[in-house]
Chimera marker file (.cmm) of the C-alpha trace (Angstrom):
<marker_set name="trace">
<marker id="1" x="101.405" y="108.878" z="136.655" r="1" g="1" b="0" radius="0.5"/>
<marker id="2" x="103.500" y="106.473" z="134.371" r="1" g="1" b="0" radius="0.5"/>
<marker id="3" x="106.345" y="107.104" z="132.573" r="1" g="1" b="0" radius="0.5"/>
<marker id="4" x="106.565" y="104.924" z="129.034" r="1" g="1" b="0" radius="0.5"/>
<marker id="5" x="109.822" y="105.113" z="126.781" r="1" g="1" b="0" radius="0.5"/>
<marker id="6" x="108.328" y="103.980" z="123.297" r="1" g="1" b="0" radius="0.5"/>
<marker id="7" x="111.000" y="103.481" z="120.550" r="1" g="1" b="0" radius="0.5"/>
<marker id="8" x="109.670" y="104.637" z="117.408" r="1" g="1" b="0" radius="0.5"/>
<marker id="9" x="110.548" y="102.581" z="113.831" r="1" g="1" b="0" radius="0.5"/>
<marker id="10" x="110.538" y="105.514" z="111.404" r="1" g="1" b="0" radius="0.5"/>
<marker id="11" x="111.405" y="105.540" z="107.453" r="1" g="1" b="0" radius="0.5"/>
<marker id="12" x="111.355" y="108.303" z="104.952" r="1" g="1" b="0" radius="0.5"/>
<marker id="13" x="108.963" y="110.500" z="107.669" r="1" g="1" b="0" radius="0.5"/>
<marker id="14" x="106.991" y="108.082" z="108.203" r="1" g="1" b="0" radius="0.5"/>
<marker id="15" x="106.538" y="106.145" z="111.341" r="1" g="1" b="0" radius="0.5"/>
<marker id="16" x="106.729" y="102.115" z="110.830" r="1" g="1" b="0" radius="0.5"/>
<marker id="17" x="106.679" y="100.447" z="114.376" r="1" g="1" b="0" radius="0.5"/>
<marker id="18" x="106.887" y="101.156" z="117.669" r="1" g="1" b="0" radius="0.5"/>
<marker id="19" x="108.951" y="99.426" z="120.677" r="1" g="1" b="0" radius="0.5"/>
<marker id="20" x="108.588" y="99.278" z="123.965" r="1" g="1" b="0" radius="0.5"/>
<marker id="21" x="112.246" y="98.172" z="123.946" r="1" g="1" b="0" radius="0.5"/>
<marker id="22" x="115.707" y="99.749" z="122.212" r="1" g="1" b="0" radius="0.5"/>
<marker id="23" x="116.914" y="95.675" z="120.787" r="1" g="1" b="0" radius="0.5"/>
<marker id="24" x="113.837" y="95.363" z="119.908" r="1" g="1" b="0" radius="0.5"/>
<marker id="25" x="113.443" y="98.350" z="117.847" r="1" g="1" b="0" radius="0.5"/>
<marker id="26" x="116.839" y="97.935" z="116.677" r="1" g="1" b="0" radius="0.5"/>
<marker id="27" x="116.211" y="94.329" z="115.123" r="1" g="1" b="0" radius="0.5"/>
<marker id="28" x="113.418" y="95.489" z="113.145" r="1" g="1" b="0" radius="0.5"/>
<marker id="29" x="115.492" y="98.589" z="111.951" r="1" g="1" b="0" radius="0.5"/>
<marker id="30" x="118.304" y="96.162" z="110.701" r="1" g="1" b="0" radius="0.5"/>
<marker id="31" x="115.314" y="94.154" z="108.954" r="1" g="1" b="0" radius="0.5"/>
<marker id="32" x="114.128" y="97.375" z="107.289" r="1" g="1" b="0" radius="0.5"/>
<marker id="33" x="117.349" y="97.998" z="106.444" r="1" g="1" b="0" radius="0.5"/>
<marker id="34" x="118.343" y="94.617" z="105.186" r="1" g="1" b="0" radius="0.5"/>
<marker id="35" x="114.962" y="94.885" z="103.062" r="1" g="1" b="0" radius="0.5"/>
<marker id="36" x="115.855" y="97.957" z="101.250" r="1" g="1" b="0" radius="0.5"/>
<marker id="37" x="119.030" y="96.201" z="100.238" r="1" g="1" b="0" radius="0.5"/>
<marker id="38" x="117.519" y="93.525" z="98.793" r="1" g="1" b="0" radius="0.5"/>
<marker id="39" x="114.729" y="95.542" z="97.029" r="1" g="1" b="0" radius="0.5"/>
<marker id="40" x="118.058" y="97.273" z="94.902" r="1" g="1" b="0" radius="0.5"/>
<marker id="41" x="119.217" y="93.797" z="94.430" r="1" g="1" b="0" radius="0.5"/>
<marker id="42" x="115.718" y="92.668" z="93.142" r="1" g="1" b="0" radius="0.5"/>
<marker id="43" x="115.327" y="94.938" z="91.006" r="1" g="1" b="0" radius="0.5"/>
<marker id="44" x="118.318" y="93.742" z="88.808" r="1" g="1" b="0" radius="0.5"/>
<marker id="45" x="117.003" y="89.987" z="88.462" r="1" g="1" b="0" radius="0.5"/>
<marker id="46" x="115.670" y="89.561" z="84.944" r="1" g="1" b="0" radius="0.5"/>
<marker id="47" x="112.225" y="88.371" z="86.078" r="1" g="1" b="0" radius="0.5"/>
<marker id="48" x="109.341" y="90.641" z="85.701" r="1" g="1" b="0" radius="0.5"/>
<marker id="49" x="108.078" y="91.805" z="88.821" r="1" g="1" b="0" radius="0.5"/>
<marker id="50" x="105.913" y="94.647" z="89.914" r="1" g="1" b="0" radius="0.5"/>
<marker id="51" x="107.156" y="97.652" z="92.615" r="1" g="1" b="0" radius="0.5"/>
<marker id="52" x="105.051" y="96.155" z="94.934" r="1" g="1" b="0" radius="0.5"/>
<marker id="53" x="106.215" y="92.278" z="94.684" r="1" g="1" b="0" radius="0.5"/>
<marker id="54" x="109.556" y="93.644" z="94.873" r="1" g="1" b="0" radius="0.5"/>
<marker id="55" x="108.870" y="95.112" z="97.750" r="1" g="1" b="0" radius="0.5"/>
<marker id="56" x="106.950" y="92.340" z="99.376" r="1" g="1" b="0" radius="0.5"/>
<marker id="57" x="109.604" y="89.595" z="98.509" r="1" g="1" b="0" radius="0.5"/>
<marker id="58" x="112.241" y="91.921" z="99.942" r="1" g="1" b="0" radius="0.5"/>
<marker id="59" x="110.103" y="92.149" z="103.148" r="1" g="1" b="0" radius="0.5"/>
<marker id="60" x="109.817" y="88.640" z="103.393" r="1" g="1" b="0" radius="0.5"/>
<marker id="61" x="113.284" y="87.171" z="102.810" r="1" g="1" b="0" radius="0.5"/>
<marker id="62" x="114.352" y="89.776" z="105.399" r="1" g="1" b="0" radius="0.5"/>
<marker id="63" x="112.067" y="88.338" z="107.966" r="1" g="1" b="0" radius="0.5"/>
<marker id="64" x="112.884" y="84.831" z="107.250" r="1" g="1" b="0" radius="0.5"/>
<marker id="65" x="116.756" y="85.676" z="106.545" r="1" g="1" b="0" radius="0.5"/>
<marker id="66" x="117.982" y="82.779" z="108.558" r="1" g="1" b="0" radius="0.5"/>
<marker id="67" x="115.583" y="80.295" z="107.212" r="1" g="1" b="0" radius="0.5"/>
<marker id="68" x="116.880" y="81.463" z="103.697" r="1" g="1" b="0" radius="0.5"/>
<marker id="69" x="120.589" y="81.255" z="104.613" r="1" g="1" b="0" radius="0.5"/>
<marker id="70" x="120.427" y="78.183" z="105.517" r="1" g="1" b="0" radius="0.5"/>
<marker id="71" x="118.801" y="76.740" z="102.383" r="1" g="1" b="0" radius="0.5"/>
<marker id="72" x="121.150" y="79.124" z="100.504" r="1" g="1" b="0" radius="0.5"/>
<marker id="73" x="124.195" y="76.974" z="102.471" r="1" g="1" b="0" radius="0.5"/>
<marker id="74" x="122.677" y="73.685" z="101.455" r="1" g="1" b="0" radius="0.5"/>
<marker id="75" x="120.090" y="72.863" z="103.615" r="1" g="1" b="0" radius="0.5"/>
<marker id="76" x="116.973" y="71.626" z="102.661" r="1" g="1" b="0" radius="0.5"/>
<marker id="77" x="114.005" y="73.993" z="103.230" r="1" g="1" b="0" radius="0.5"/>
<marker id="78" x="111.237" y="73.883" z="106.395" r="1" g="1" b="0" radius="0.5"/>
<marker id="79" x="108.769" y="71.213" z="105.085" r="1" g="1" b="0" radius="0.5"/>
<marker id="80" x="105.991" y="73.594" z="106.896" r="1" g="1" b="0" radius="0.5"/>
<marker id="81" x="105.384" y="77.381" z="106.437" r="1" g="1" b="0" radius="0.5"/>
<marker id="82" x="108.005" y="79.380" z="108.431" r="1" g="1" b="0" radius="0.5"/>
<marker id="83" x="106.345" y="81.673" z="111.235" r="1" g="1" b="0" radius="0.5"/>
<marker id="84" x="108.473" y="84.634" z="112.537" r="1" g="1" b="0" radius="0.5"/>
<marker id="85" x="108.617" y="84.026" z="116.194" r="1" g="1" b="0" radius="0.5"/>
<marker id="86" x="111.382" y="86.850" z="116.736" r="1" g="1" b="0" radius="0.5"/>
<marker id="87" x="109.659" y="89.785" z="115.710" r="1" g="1" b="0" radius="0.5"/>
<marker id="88" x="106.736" y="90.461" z="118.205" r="1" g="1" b="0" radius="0.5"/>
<marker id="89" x="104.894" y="93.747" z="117.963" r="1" g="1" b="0" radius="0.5"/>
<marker id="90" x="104.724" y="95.457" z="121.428" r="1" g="1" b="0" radius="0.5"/>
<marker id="91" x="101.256" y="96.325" z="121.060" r="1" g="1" b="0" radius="0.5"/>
<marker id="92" x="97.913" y="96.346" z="119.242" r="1" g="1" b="0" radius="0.5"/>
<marker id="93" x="98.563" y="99.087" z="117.781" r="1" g="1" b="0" radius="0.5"/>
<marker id="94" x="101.740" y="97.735" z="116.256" r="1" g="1" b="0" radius="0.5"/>
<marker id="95" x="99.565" y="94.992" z="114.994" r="1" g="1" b="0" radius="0.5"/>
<marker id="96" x="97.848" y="97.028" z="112.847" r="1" g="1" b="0" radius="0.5"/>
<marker id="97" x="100.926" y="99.429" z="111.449" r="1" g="1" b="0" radius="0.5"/>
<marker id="98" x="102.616" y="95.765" z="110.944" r="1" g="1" b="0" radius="0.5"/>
<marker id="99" x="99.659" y="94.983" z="108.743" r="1" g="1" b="0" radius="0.5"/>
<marker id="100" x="99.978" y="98.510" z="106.884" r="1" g="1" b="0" radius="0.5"/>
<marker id="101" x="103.298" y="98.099" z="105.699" r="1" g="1" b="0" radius="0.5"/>
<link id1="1" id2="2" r="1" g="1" b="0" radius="0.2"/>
<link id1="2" id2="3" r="1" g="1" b="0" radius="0.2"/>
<link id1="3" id2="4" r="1" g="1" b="0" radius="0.2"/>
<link id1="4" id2="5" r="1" g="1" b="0" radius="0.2"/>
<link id1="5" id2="6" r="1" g="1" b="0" radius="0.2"/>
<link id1="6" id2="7" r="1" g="1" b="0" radius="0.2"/>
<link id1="7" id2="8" r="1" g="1" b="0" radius="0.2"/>
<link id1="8" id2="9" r="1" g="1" b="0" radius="0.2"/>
<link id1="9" id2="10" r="1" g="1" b="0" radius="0.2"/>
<link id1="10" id2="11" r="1" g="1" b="0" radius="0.2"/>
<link id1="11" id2="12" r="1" g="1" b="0" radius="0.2"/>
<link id1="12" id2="13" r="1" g="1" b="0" radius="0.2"/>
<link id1="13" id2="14" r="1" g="1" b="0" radius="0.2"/>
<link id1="14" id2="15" r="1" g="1" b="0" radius="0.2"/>
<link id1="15" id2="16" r="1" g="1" b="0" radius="0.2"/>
<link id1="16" id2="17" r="1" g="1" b="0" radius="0.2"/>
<link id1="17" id2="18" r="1" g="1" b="0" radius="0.2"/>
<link id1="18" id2="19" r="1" g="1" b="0" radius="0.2"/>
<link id1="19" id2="20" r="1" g="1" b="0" radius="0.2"/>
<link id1="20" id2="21" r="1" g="1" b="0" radius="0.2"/>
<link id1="21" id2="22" r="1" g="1" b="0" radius="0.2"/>
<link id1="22" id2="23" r="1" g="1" b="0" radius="0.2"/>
<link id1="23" id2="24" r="1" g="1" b="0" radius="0.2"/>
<link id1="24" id2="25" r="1" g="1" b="0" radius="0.2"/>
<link id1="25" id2="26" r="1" g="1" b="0" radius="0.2"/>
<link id1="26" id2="27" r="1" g="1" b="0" radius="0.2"/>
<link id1="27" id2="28" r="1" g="1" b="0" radius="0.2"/>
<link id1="28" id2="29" r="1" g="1" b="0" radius="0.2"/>
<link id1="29" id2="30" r="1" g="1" b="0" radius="0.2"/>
<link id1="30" id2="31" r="1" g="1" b="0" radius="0.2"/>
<link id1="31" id2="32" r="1" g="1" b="0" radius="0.2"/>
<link id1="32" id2="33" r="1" g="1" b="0" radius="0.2"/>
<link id1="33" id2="34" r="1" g="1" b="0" radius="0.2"/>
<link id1="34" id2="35" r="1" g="1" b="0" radius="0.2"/>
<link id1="35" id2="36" r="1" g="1" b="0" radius="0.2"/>
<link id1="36" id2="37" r="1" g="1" b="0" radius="0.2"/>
<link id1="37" id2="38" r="1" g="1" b="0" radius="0.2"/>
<link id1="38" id2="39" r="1" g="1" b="0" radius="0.2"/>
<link id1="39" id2="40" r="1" g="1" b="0" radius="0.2"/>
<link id1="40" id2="41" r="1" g="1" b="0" radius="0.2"/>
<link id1="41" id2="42" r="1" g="1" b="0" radius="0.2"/>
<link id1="42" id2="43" r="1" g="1" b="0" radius="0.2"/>
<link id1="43" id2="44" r="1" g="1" b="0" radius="0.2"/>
<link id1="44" id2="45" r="1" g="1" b="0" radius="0.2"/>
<link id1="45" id2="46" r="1" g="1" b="0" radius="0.2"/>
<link id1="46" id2="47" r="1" g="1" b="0" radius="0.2"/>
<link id1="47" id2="48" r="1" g="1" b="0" radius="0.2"/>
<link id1="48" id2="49" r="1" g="1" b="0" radius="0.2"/>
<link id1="49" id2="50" r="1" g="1" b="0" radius="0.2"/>
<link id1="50" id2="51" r="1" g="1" b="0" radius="0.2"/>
<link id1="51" id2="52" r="1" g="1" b="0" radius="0.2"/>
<link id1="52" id2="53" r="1" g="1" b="0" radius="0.2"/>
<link id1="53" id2="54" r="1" g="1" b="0" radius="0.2"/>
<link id1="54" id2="55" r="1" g="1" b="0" radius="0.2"/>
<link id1="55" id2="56" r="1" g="1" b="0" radius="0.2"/>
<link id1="56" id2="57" r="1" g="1" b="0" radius="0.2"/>
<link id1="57" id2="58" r="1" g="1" b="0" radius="0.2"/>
<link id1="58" id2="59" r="1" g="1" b="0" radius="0.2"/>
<link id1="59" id2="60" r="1" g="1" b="0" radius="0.2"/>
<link id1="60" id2="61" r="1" g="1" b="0" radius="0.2"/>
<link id1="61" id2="62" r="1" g="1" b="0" radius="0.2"/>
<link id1="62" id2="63" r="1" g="1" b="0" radius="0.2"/>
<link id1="63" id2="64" r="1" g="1" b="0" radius="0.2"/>
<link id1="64" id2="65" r="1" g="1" b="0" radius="0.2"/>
<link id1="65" id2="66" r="1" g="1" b="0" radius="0.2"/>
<link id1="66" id2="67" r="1" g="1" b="0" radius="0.2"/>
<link id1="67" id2="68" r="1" g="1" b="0" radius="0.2"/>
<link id1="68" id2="69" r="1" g="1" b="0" radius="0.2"/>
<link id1="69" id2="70" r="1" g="1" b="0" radius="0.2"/>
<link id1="70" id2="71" r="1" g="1" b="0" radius="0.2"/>
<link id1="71" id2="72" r="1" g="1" b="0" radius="0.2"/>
<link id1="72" id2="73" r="1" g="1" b="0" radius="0.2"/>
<link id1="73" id2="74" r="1" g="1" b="0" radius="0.2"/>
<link id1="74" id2="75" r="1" g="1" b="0" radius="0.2"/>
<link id1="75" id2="76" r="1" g="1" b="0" radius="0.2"/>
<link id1="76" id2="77" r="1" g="1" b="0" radius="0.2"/>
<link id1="77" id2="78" r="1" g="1" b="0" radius="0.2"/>
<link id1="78" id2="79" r="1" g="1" b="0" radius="0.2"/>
<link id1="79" id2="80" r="1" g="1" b="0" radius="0.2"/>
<link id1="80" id2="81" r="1" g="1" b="0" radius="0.2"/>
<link id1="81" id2="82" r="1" g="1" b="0" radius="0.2"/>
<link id1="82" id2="83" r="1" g="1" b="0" radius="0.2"/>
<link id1="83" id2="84" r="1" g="1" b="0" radius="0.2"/>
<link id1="84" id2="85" r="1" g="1" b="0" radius="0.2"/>
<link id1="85" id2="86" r="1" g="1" b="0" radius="0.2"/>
<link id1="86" id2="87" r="1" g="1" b="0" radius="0.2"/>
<link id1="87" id2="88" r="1" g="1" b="0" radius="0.2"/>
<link id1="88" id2="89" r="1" g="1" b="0" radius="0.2"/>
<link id1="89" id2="90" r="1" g="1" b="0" radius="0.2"/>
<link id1="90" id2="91" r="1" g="1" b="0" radius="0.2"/>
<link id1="91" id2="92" r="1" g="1" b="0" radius="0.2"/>
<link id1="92" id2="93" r="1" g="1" b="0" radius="0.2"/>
<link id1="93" id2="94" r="1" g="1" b="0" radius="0.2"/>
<link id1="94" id2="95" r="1" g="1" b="0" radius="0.2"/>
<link id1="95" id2="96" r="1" g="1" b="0" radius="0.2"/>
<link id1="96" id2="97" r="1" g="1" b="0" radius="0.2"/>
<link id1="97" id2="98" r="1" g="1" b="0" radius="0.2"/>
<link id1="98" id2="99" r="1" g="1" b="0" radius="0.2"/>
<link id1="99" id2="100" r="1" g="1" b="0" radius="0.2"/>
<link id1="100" id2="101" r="1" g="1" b="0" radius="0.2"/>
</marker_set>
């Protein structure tokens, strides 16, 4: 019999991601974290935007943050769409929760 250490992503009760390592779960913690910042922040701007596209454009910038920094510094943006190639689900079945939120 195996034994499998899963590190579980979990927000308000409910359960976002799971790991199969601890730096990995951590990283997407910070994200989460770093996404809920921004949502406060976005919800100050004085353009009309729903709960949700808050929410979604909070998401985002956090997963691109360093792709965003660096424009924000003066660097001119990707020319093609930016892939995360950091954050890689441990399973299928992260797949699909990734998909959910």
């Amino acid at each position: 019999m195996a034994v499998i250490v899963k590190y579980v992503v979990e927000r308000n009760g409910v359960e976002r991601m799971t790991f199969t390592s601890k730096k990995e779960a951590d990283a997407y913690d910070k994200m989460l974290d770093m996404a809920e910042s921004l949502e406060q922040m976005l919800t100050k701007v004085d353009v009309p935007l729903s709960e949700q596209q808050v929410e979604s454009l909070a998401l985002e910038i956090a997963k691109q943050k360093d792709e965003f920094l660096a424009v924000l510094k003066g660097a001119k943006p990707p020319t093609k769409q930016v892939s995360s190639k950091k954050e890689k689900p441990a399973t299928q079945e992260n797949v699909a929760k990734l998909k959910e939120a």
